[in-house]
mmCIF entry with sequence, helices, sheets and N, C-alpha, C, O atoms, coordinates in Angstrom:
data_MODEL
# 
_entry.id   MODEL 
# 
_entity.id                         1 
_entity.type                       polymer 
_entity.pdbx_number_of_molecules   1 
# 
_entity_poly.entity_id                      1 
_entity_poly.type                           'polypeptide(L)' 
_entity_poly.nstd_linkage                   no 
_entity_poly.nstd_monomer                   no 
_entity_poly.pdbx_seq_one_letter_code       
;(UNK)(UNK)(UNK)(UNK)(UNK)(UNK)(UNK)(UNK)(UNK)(UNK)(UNK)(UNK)(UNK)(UNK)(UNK)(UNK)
(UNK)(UNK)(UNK)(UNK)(UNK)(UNK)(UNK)(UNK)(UNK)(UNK)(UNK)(UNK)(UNK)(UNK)(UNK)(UNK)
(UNK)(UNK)(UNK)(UNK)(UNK)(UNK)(UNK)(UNK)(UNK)(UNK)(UNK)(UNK)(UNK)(UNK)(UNK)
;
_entity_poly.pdbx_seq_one_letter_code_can   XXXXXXXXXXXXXXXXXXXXXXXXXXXXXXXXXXXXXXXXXXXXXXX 
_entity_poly.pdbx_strand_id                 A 
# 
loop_
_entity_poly_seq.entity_id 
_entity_poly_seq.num 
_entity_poly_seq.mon_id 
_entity_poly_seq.hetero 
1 1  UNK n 
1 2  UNK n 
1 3  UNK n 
1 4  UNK n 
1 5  UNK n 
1 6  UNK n 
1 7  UNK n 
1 8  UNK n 
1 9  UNK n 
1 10 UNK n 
1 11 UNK n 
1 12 UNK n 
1 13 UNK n 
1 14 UNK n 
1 15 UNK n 
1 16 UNK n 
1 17 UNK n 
1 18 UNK n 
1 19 UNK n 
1 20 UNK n 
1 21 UNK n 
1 22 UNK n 
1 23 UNK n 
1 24 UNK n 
1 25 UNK n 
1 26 UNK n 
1 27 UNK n 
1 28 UNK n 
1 29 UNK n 
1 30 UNK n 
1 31 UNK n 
1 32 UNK n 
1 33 UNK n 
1 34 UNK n 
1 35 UNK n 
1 36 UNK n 
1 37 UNK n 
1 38 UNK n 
1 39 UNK n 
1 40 UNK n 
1 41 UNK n 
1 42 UNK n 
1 43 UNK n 
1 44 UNK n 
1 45 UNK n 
1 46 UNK n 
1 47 UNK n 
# 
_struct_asym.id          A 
_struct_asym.entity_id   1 
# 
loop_
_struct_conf.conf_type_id 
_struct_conf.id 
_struct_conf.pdbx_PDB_helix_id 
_struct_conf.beg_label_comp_id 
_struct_conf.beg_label_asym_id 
_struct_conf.beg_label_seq_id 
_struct_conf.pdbx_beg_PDB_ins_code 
_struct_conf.end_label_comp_id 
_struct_conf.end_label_asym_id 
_struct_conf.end_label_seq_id 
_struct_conf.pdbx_end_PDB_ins_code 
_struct_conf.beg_auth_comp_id 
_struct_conf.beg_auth_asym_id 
_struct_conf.beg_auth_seq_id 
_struct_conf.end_auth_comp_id 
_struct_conf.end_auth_asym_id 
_struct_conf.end_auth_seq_id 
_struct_conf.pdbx_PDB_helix_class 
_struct_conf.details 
_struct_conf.pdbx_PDB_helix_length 
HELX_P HELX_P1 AA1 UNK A 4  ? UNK A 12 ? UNK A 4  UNK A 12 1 ? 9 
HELX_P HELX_P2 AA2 UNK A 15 ? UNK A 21 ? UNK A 15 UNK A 21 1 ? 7 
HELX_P HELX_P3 AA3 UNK A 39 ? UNK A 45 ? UNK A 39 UNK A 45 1 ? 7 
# 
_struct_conf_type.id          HELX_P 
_struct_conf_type.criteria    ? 
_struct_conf_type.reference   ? 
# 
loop_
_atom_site.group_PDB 
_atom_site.id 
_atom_site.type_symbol 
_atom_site.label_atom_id 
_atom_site.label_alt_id 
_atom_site.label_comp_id 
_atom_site.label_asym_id 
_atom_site.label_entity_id 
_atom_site.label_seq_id 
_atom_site.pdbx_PDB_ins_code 
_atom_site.Cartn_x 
_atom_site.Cartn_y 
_atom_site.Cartn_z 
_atom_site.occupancy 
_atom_site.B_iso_or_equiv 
_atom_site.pdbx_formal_charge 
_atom_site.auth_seq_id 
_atom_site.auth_comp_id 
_atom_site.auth_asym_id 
_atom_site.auth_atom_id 
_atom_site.pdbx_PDB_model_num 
ATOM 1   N N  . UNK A 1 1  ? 10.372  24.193  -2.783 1.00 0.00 ? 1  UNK A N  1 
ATOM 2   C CA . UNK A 1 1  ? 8.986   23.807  -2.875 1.00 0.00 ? 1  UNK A CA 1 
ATOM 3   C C  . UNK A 1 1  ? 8.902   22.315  -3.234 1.00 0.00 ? 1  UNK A C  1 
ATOM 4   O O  . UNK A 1 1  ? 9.661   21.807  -4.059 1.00 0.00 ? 1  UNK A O  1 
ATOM 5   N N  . UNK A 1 2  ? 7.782   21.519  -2.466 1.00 0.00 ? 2  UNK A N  1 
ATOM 6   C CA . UNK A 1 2  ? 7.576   20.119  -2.961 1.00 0.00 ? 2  UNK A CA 1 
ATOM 7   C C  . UNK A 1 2  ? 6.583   20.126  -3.789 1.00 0.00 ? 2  UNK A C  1 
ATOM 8   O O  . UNK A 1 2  ? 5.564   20.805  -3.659 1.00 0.00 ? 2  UNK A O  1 
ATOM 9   N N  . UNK A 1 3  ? 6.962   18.972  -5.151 1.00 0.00 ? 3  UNK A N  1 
ATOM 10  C CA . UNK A 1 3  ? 6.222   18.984  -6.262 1.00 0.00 ? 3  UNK A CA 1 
ATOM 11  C C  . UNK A 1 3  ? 5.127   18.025  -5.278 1.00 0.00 ? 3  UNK A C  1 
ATOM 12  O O  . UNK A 1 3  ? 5.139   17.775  -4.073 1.00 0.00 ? 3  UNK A O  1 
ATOM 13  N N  . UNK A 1 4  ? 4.183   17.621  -6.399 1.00 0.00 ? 4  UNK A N  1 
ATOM 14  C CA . UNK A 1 4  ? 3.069   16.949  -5.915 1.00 0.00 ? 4  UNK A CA 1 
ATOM 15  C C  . UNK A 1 4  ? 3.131   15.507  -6.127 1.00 0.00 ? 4  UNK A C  1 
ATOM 16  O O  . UNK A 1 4  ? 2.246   14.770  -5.693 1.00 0.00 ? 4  UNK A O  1 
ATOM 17  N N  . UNK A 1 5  ? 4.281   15.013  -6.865 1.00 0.00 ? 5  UNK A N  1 
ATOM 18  C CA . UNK A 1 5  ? 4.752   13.436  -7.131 1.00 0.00 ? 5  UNK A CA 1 
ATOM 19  C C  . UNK A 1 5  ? 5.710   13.693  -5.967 1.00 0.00 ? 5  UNK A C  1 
ATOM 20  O O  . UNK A 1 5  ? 6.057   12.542  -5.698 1.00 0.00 ? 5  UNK A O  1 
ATOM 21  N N  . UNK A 1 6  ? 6.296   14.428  -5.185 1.00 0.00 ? 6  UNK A N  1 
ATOM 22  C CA . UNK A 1 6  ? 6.964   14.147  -3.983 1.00 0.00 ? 6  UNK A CA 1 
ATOM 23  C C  . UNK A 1 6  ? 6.458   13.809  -2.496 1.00 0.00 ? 6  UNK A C  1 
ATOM 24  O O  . UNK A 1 6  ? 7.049   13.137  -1.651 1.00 0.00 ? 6  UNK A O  1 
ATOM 25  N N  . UNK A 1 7  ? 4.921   14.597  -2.371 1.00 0.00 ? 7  UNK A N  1 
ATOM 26  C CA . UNK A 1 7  ? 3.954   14.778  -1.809 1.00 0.00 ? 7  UNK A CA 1 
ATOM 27  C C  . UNK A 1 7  ? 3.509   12.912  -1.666 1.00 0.00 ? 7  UNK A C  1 
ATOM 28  O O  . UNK A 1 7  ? 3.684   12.161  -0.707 1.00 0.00 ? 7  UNK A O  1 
ATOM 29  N N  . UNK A 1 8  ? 2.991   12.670  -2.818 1.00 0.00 ? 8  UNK A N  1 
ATOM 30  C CA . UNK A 1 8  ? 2.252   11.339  -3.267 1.00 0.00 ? 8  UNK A CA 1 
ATOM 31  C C  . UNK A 1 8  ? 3.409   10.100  -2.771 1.00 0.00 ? 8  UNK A C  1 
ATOM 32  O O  . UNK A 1 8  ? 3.127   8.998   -2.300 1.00 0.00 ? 8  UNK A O  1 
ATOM 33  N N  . UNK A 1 9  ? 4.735   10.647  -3.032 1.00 0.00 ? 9  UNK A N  1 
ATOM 34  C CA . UNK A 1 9  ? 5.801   9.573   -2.660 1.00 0.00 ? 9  UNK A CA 1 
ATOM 35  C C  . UNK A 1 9  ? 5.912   8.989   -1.176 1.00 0.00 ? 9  UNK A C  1 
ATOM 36  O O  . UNK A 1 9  ? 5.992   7.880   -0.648 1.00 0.00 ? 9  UNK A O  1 
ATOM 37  N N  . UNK A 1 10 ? 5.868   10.577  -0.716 1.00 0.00 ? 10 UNK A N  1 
ATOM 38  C CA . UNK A 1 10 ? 5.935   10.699  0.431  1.00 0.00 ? 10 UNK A CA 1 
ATOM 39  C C  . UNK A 1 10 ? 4.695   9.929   1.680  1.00 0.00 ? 10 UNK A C  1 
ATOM 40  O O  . UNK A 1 10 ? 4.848   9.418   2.789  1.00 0.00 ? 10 UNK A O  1 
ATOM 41  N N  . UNK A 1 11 ? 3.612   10.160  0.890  1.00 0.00 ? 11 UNK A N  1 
ATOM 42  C CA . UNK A 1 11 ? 2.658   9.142   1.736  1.00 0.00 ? 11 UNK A CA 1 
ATOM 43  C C  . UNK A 1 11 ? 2.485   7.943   1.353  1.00 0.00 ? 11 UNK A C  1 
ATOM 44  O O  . UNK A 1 11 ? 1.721   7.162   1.921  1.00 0.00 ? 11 UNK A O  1 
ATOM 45  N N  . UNK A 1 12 ? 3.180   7.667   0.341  1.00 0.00 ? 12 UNK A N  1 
ATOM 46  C CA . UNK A 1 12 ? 3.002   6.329   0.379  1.00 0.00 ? 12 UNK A CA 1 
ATOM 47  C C  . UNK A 1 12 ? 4.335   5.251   0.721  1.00 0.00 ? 12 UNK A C  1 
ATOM 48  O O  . UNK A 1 12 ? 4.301   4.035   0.533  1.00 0.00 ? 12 UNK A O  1 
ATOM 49  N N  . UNK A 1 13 ? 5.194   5.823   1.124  1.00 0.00 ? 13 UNK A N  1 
ATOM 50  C CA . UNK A 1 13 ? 6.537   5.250   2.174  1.00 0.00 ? 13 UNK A CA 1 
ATOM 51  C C  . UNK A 1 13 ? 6.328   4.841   3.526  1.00 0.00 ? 13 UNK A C  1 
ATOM 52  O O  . UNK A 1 13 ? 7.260   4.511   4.258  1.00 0.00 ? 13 UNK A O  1 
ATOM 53  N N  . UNK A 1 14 ? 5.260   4.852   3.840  1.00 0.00 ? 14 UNK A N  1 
ATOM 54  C CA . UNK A 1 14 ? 4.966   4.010   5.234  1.00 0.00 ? 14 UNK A CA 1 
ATOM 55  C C  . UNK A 1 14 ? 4.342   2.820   4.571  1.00 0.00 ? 14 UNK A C  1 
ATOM 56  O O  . UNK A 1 14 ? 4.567   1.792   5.209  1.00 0.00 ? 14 UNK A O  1 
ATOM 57  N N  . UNK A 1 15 ? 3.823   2.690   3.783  1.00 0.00 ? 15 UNK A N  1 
ATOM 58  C CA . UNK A 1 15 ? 3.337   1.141   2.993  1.00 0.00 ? 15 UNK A CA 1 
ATOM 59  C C  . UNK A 1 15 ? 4.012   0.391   2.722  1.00 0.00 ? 15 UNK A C  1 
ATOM 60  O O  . UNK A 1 15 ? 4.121   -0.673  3.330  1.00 0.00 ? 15 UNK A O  1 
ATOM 61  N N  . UNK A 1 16 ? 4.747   0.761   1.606  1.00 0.00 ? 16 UNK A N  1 
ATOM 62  C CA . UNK A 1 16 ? 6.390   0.022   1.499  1.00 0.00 ? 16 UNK A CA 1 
ATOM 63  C C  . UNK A 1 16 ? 6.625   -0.363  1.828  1.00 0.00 ? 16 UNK A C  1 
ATOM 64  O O  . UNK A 1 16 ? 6.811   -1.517  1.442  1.00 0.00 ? 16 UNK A O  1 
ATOM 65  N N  . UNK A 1 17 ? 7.125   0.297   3.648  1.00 0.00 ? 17 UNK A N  1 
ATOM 66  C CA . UNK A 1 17 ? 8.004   -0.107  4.662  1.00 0.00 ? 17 UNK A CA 1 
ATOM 67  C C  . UNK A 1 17 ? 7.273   -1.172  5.095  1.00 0.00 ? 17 UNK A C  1 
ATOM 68  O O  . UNK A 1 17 ? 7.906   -2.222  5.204  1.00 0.00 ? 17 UNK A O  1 
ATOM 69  N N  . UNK A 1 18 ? 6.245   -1.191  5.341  1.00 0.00 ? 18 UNK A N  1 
ATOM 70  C CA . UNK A 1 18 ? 5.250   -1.695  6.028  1.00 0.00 ? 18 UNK A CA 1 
ATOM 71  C C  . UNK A 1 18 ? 5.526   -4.006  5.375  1.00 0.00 ? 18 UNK A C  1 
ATOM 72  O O  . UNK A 1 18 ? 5.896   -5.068  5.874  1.00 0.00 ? 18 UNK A O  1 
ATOM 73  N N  . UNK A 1 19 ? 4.940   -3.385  3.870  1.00 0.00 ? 19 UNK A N  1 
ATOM 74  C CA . UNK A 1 19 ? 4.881   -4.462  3.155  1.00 0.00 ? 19 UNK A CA 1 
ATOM 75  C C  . UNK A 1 19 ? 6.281   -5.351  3.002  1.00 0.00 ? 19 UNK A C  1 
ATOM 76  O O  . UNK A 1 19 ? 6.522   -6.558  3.028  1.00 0.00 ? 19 UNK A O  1 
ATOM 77  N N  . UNK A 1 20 ? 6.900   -4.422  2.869  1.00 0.00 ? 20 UNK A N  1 
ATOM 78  C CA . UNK A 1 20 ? 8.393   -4.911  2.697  1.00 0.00 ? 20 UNK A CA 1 
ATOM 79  C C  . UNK A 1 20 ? 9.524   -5.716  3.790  1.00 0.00 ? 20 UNK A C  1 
ATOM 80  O O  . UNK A 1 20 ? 10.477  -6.467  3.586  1.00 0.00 ? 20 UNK A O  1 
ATOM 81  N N  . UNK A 1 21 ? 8.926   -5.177  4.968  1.00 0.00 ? 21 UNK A N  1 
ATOM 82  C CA . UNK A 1 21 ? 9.310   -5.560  6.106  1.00 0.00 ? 21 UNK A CA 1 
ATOM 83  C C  . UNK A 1 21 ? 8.835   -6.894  6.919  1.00 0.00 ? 21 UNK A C  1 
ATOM 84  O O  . UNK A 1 21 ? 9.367   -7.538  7.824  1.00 0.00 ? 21 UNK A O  1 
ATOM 85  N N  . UNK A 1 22 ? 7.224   -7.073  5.987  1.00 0.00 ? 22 UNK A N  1 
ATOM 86  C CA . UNK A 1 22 ? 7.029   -8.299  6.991  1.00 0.00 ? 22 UNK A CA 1 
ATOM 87  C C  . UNK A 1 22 ? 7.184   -9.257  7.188  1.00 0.00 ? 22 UNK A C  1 
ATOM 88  O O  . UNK A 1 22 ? 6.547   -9.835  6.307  1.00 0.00 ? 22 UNK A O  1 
ATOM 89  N N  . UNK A 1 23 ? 7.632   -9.973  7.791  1.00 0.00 ? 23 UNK A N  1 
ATOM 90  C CA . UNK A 1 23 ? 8.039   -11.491 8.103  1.00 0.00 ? 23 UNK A CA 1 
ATOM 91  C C  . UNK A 1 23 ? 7.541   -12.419 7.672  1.00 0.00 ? 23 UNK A C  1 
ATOM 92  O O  . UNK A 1 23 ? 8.196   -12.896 6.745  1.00 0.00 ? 23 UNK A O  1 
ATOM 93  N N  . UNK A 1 24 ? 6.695   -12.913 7.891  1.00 0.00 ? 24 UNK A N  1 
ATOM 94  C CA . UNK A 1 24 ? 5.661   -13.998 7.887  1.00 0.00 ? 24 UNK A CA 1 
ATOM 95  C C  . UNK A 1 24 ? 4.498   -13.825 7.346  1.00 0.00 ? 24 UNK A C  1 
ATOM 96  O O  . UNK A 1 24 ? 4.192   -14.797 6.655  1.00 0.00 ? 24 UNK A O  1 
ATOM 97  N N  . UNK A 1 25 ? 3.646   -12.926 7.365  1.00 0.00 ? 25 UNK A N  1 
ATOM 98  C CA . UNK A 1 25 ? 2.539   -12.316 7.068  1.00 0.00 ? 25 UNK A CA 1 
ATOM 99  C C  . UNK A 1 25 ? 1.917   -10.790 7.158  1.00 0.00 ? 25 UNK A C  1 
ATOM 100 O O  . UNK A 1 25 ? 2.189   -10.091 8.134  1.00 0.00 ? 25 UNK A O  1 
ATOM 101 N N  . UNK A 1 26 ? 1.101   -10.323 6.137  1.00 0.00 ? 26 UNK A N  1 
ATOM 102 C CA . UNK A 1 26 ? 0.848   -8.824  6.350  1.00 0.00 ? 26 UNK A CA 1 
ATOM 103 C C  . UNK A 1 26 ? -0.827  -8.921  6.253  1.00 0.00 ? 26 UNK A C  1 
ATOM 104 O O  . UNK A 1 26 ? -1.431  -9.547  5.382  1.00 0.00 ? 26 UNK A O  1 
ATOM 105 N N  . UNK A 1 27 ? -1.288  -8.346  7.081  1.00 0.00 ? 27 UNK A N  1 
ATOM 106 C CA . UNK A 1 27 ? -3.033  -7.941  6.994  1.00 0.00 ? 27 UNK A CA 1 
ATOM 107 C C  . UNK A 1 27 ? -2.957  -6.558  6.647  1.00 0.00 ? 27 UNK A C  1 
ATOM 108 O O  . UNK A 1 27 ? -2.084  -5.898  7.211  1.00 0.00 ? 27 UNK A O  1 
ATOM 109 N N  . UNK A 1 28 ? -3.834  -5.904  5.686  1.00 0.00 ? 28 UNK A N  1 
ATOM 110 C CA . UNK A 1 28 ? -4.235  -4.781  5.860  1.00 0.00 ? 28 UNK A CA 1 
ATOM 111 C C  . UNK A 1 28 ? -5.569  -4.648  5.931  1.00 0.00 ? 28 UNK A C  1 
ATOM 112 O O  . UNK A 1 28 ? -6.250  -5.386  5.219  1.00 0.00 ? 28 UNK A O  1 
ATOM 113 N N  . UNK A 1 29 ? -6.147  -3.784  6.711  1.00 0.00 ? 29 UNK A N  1 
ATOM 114 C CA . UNK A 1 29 ? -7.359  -3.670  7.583  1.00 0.00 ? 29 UNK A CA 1 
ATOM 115 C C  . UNK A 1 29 ? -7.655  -2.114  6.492  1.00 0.00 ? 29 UNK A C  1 
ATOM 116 O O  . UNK A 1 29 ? -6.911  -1.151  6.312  1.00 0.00 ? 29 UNK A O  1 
ATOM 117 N N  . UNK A 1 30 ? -8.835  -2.365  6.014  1.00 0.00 ? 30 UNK A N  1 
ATOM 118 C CA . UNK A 1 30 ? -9.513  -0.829  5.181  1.00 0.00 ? 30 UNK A CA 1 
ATOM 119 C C  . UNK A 1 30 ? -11.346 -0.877  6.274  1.00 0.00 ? 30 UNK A C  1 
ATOM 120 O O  . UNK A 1 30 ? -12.077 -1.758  6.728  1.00 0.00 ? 30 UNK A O  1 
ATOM 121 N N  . UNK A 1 31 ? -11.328 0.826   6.226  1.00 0.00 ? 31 UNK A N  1 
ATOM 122 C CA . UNK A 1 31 ? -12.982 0.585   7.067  1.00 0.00 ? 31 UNK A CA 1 
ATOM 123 C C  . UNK A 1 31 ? -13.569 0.079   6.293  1.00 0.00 ? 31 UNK A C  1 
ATOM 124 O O  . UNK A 1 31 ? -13.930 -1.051  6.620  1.00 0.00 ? 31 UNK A O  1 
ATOM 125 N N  . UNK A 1 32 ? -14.046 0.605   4.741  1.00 0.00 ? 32 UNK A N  1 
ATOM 126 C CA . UNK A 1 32 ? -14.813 -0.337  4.279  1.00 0.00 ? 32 UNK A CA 1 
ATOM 127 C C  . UNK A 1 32 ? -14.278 -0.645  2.859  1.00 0.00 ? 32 UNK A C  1 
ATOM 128 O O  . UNK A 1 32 ? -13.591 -1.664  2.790  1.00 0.00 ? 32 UNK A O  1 
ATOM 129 N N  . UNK A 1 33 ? -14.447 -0.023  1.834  1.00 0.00 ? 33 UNK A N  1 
ATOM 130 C CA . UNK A 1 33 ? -13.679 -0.659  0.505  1.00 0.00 ? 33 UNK A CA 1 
ATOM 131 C C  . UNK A 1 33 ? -12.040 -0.507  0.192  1.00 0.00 ? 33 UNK A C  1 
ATOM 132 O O  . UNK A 1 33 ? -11.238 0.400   0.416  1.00 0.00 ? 33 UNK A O  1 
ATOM 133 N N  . UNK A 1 34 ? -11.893 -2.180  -0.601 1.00 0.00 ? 34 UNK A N  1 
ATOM 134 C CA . UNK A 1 34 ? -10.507 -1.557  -1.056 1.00 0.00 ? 34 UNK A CA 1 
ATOM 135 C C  . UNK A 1 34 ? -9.420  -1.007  -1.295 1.00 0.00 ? 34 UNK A C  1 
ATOM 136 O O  . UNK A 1 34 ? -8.893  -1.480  -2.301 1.00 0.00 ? 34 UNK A O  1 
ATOM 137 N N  . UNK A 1 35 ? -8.560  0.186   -0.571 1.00 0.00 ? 35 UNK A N  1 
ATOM 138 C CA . UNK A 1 35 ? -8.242  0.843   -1.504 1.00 0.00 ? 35 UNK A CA 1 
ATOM 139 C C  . UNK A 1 35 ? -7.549  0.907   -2.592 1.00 0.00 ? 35 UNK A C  1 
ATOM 140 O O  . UNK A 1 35 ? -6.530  0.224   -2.687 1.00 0.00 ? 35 UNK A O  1 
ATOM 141 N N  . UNK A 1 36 ? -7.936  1.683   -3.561 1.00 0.00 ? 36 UNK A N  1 
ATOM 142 C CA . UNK A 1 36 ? -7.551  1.406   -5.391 1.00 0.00 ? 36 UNK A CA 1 
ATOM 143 C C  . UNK A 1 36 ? -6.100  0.812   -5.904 1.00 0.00 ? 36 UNK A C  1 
ATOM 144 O O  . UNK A 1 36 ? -5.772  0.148   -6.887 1.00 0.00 ? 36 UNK A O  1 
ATOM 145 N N  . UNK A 1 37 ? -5.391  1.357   -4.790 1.00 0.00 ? 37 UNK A N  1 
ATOM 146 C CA . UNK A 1 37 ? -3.824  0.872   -4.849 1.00 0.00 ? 37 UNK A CA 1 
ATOM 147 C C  . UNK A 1 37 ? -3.703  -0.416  -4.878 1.00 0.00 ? 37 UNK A C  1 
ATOM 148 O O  . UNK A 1 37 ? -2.797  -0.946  -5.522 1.00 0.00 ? 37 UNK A O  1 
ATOM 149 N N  . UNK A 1 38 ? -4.509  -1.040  -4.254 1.00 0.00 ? 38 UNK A N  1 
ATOM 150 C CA . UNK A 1 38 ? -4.406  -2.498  -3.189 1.00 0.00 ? 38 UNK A CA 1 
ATOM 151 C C  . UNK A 1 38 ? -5.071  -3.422  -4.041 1.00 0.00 ? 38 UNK A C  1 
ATOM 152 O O  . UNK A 1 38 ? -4.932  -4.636  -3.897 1.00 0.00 ? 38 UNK A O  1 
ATOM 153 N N  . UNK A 1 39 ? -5.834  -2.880  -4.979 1.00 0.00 ? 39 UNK A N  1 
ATOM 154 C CA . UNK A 1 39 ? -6.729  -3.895  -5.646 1.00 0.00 ? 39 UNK A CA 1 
ATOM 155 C C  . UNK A 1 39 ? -6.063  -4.620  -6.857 1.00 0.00 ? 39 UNK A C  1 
ATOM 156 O O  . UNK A 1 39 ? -6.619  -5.666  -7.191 1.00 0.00 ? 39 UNK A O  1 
ATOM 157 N N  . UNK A 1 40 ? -5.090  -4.283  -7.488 1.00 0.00 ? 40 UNK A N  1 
ATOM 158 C CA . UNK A 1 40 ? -4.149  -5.108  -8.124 1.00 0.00 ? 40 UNK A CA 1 
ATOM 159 C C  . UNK A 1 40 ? -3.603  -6.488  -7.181 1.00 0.00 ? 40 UNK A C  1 
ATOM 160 O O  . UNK A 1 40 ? -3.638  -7.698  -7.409 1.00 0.00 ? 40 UNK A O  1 
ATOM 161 N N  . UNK A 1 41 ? -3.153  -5.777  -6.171 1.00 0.00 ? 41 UNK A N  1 
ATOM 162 C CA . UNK A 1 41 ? -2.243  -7.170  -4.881 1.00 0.00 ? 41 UNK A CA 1 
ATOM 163 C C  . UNK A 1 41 ? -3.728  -7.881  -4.965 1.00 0.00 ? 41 UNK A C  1 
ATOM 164 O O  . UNK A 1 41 ? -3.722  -8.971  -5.535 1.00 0.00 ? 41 UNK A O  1 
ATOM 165 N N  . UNK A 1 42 ? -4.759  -7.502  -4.568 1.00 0.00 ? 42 UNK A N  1 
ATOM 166 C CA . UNK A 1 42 ? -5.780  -8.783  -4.200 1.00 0.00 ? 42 UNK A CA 1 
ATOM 167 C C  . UNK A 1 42 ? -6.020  -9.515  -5.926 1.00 0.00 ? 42 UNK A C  1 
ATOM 168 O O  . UNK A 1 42 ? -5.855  -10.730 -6.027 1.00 0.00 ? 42 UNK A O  1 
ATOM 169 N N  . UNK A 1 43 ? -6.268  -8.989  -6.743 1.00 0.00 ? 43 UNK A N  1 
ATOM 170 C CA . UNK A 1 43 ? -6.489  -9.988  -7.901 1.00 0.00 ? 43 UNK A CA 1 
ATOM 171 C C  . UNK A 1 43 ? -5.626  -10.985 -8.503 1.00 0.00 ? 43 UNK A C  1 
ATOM 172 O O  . UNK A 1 43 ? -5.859  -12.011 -9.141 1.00 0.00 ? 43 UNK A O  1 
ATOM 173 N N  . UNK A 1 44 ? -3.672  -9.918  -7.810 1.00 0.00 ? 44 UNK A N  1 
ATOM 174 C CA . UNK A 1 44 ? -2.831  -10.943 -7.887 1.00 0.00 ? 44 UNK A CA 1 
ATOM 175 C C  . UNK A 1 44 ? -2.618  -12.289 -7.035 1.00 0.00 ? 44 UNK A C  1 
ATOM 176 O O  . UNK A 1 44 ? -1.970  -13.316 -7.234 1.00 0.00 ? 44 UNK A O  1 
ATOM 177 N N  . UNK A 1 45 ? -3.565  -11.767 -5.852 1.00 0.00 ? 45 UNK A N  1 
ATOM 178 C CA . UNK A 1 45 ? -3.370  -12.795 -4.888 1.00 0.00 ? 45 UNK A CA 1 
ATOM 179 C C  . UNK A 1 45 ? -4.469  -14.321 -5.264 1.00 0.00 ? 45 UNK A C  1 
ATOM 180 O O  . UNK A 1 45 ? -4.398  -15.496 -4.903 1.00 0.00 ? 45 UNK A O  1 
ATOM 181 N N  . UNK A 1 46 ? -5.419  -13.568 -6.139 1.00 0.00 ? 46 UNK A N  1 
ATOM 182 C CA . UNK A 1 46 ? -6.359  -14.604 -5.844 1.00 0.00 ? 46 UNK A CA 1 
ATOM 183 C C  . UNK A 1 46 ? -5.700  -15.624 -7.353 1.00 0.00 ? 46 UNK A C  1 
ATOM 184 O O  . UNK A 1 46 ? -6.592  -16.366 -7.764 1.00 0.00 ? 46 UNK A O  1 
ATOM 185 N N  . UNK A 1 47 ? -4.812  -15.710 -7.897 1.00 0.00 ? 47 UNK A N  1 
ATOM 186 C CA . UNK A 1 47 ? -4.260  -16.212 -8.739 1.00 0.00 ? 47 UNK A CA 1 
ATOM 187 C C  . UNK A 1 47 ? -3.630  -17.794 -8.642 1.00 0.00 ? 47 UNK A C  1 
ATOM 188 O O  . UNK A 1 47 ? -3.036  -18.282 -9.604 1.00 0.00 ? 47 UNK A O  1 
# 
């Protein structure tokens, strides 16, 4: 059986990859707000 912190791990390993991988630059595109994860990176960004 998968616990529910394996579940949570598990969707969030395409981000990672995502972030971790990019070259030069990363956009992430949300329809409309934020999401909650992401809002740390933007306050760090605006630093």
């Amino acid at each position: 059986m998968i616990s529910r912190a394996e579940k949570d791990a598990e969707g969030h390993r395409p981000l990672y990859v995502a972030v971790t991988r990019a070259k030069r630059s990363l956009a992430i595109l949300a329809p409309t707000d934020l999401h909650p994860r992401l809002e740390a990176a933007r306050d760090t960004a605006k630093l």
